[in-house]
N, C-alpha and C positions, 0 to 999 in steps of 0.2 A: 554643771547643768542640772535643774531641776527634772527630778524625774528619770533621774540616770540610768541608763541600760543595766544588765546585771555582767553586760560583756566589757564594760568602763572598767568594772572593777576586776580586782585580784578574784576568777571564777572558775568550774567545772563545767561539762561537758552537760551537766545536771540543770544549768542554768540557761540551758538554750534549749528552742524549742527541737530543730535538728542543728548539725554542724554548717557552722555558716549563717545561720540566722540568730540572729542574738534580736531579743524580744525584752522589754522594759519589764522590771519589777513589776513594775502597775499598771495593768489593765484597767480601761475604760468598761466597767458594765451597764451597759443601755436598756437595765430595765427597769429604771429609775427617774427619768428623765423628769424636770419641772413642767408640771402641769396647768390648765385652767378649769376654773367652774368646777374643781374634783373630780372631771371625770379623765379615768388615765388615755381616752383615745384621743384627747385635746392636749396636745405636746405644745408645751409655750416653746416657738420654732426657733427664736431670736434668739431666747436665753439660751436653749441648747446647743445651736450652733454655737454660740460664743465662747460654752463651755467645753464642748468636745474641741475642740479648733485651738483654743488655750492651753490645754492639756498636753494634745500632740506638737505643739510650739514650744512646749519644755518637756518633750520626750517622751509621752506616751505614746507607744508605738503597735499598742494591739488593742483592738476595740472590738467588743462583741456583741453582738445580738441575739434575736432569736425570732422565727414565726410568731410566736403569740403575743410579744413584748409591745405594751403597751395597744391592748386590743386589736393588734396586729397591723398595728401604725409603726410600731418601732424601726422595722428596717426599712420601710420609706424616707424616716425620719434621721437615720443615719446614712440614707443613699446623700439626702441636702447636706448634711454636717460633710460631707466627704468630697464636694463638688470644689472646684478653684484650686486644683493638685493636691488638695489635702488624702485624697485617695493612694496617690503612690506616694504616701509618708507611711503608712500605715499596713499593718498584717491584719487583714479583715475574718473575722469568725463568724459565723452563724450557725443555726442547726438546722437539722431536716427534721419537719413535724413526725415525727414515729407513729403517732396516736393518732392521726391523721390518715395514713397510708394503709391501702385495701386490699391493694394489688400490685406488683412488682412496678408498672409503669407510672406508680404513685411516688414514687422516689424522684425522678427526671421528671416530674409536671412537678413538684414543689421547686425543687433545685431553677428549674427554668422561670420560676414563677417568681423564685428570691434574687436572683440577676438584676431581672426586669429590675426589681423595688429597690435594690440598694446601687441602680446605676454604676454595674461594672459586669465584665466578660468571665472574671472566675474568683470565686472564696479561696483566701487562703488557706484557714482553717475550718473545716468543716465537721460537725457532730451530729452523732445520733442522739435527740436529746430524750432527757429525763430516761434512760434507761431502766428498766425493773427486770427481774426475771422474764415476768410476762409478756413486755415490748420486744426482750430481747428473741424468746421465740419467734413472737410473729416476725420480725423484722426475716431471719433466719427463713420461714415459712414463704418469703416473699421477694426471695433468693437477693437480699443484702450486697452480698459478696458483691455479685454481677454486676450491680448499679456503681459500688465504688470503683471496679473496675473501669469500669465506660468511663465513670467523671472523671477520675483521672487522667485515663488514657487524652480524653479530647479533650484537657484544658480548664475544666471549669472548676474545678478543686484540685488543689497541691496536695495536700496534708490529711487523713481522716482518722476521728477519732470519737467520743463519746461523754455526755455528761450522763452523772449517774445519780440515782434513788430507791438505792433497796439493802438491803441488809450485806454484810460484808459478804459472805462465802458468793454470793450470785456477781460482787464486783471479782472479786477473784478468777470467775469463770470465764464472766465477758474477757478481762485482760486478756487469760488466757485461750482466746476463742478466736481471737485474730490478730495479725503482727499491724497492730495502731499504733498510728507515729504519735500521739499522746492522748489524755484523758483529763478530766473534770471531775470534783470528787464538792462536795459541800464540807468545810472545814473550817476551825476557829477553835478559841481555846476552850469550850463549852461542847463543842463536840468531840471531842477526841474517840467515842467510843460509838459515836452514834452513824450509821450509813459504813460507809465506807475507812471514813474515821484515819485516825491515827497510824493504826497497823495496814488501812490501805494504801495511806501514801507509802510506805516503808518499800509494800507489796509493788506496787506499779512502778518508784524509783528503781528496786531491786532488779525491775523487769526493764531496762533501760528507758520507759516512757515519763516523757518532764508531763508534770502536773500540772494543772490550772487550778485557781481557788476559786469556789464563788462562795458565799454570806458569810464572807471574814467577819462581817459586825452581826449577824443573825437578823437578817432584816431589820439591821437598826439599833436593835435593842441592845450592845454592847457599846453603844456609840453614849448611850446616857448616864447621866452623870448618878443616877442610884438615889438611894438615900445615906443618911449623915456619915453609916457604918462604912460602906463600902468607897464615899470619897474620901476617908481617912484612912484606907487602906491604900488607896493610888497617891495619897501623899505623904504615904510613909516612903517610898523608894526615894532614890538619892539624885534621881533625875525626876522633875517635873515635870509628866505628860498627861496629855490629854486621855478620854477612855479609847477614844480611835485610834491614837497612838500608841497604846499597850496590845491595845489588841491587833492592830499590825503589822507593828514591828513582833513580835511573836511570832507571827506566822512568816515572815520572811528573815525570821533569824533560824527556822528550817529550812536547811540546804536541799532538802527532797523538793520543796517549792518553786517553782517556775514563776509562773505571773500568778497577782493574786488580783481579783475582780472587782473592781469598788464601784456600786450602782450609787453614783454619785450625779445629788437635786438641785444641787444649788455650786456658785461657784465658789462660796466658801467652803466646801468642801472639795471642789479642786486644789485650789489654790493649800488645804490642810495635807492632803492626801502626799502630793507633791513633797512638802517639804518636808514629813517625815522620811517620806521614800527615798532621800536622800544619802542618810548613815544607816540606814535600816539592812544592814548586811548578815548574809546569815552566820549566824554562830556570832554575834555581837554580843549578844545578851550575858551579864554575869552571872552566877548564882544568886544573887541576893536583886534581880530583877526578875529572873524566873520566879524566886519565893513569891513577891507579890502578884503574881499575873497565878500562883498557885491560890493565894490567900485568898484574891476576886472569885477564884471558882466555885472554892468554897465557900464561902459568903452565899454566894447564888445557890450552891445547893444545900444550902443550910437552911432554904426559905421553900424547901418542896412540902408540899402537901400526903402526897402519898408514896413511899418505900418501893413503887413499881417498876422492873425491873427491864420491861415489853418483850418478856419471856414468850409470852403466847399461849401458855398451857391453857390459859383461861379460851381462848380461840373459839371452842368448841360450844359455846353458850348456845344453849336450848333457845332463848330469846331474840339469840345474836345481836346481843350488845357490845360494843364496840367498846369493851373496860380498857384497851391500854391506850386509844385515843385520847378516850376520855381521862384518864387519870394525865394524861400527858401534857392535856388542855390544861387541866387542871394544876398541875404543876408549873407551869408557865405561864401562868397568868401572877400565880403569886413571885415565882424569881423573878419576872421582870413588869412586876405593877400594872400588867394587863388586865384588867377584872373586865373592863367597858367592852374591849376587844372581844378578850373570852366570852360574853355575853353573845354577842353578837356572832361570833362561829359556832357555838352551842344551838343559835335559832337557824341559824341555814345549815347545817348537819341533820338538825331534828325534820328541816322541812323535807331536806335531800332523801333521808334517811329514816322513816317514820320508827322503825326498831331499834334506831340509835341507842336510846337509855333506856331502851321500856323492860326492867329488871322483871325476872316473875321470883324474884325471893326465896330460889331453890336452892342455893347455895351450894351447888356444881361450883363453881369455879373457887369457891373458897377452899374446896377439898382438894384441887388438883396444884395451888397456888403455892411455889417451891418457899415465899417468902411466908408464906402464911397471916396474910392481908385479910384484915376485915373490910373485906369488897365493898359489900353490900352495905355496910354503915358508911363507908368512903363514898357509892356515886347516890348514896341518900343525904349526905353532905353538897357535893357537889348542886346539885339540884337544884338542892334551900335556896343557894346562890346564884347560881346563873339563869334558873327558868325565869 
């Protein structure tokens, strides 16, 4: 069956979300859905339905949402995808808006309010989303605990648990800050070191909680086929796949992986997702197919623009300029051919943020910088090009 459970196969206790619930390799992520007219709060209804419904008809068995997904259309949008029993096929996720919440009874008016929109009486899996250091206090400030107690107790959530966005030692904390039946970490072969990373699946596996994946492709851009260099590196392996195909079979030939999340727009990419996720078992991968998913990485970091490390020591800028954003943008625009993009988040930062780049040429952060970066010739480069 396309789409095979990870409980089909020869598995560990690592591969379910608790015992007893065995949960698909691949997740549906709903925050991608096909559009009209470009704008994301216009969901073409048809095609989505067709595709989510398709998906779960060969197996996928966890589908996730969130409050703001798709200008906060999305879980209306998957309450319709879920109507004509496709609801009890399914282990439904969502999150609780964290950034949202004021006051402790702000937790039970979102939760009641996501009911309503996704047409059912309780979430499976429920998250605190986008966790930071900072949400994590307030949440804490706004006694957290209590709320999942309640939802629990009365039915409306099974499972809780948290996606994250901040630097590894603060995912470490959360983990260890409540006994969560799992978590969400951003992961791919490009990030190994970045968030949560590599050493925090290790970390949360180690701590009995099965992970989710979300931007296996990096919003896309591992999904693209590169230039001349980089297709002649995915066809040097001894099996022919596609760039989606390396990059997720990768991450589900880690046994620490639970479901991995594909915001999937089209049904050709269901119907791709699908039938990789078929032999995509963990620990499948040889040496000499890890080598190339190593060769692609390097490729891509072979095309950074500036050695920056998002150390932070620069932090303290007199001007407070935002150098490891900026250098970050700026690195990513050239690994993955974004220049038009980068453009365009450089103008809505500068508008958000009027002291964004505005350097005063003091050369503080050149003296504190472990790598010793010629900064200030790097965001006078920057500049030239994307203002």
């Amino acid at each position: 069956m396309a789409g095979k459970c990870r409980g089909e196969s020869e598995s560990s206790t690592s591969e379910r979300i608790l015992d007893g619930i065995e949960v698909s390799a691949l997740g549906f992520g709903c925050m991608r859905f096909p559009i009209l007219d470009g704008d994301p709060a216009k969901i073409d209804e048809a095609a989505t339905i067709k595709m989510v419904r398709h998906a779960i008809d060969n197996g996928v068995n966890y589908v996730d949402t969130a409050w703001p997904y798709h200008r906060e259309q999305g879980e209306a949008m998957v309450g319709k995808a879920l109507r004509d029993g496709y609801r009890e096929k399914v282990y439904l996720a969502t999150k609780s808006p964290v950034f949202y919440v004021k006051e402790p009874a702000d937790f039970d008016k979102y939760l009641n309010r996501q009911l309503e929109k996704l047409e059912t009486d309780h979430i499976d899996f429920y998250l605190l989303h986008a966790l930071t250091k900072k949400r994590w206090q307030e949440c804490l400030g706004n006694e957290v605990f209590n709320f999942i107690r309640r939802a629990k107790a009365d039915g409306r959530i099974r499972y809780i648990g948290f996606s994250f966005h901040d630097a590894l030692p603060h995912f470490k904390e959360i983990v260890d800050g409540y006994p969560w039946d799992f978590c969400q970490i951003q992961f791919n072969y490009m990030n190994e070191k970045y968030q949560a990373g590599l050493e925090g699946l290790h970390y949360a596996a180690g701590k009995g909680l099965p992970v989710v994946i979300m931007e296996p492709l990096l919003g896309g851009r591992l999904a693209k086929p590169g230039p001349e260099a980089l297709q002649k590196i995915w066809a040097s392996g001894h099996q022919k796949r596609s760039p989606v195909d390396w990059a997720l079979r990768w991450l589900w030939n880690n046994p620490e992986v639970t479901v991995v999340l594909s915001g999937m727009s089209a049904m050709e990419q269901v119907v791709e997702n699908l039938s990789i996720v078929e032999d995509a078992l963990p620990n499948s991968m040889d040496e000499a197919e890890l080598a190339v998913i190593e060769r692609a990485r390097q490729f891509y970091l072979a095309q950074t623009k500036v050695g920056c490390t998002e150390c932070n020591y620069c932090q303290d800028c007199p001007a407070k300029v935002q150098i490891p954003r900026i250098f970050s943008l700026y690195n990513e625009a050239f690994m993955y051919g974004e220049h038009e993009e980068a453009k365009k988040v450089y103008k809505r930062l500068e508008e958000k943020e009027g002291s964004f780049s505005a350097c005063l040429d003091c050369g503080q952060c050149e003296e504190v910088c472990p790598q010793h970066l010629e900064i200030r010739k790097h965001l006078g480069e920057f500049q030239r090009i994307y203002s």
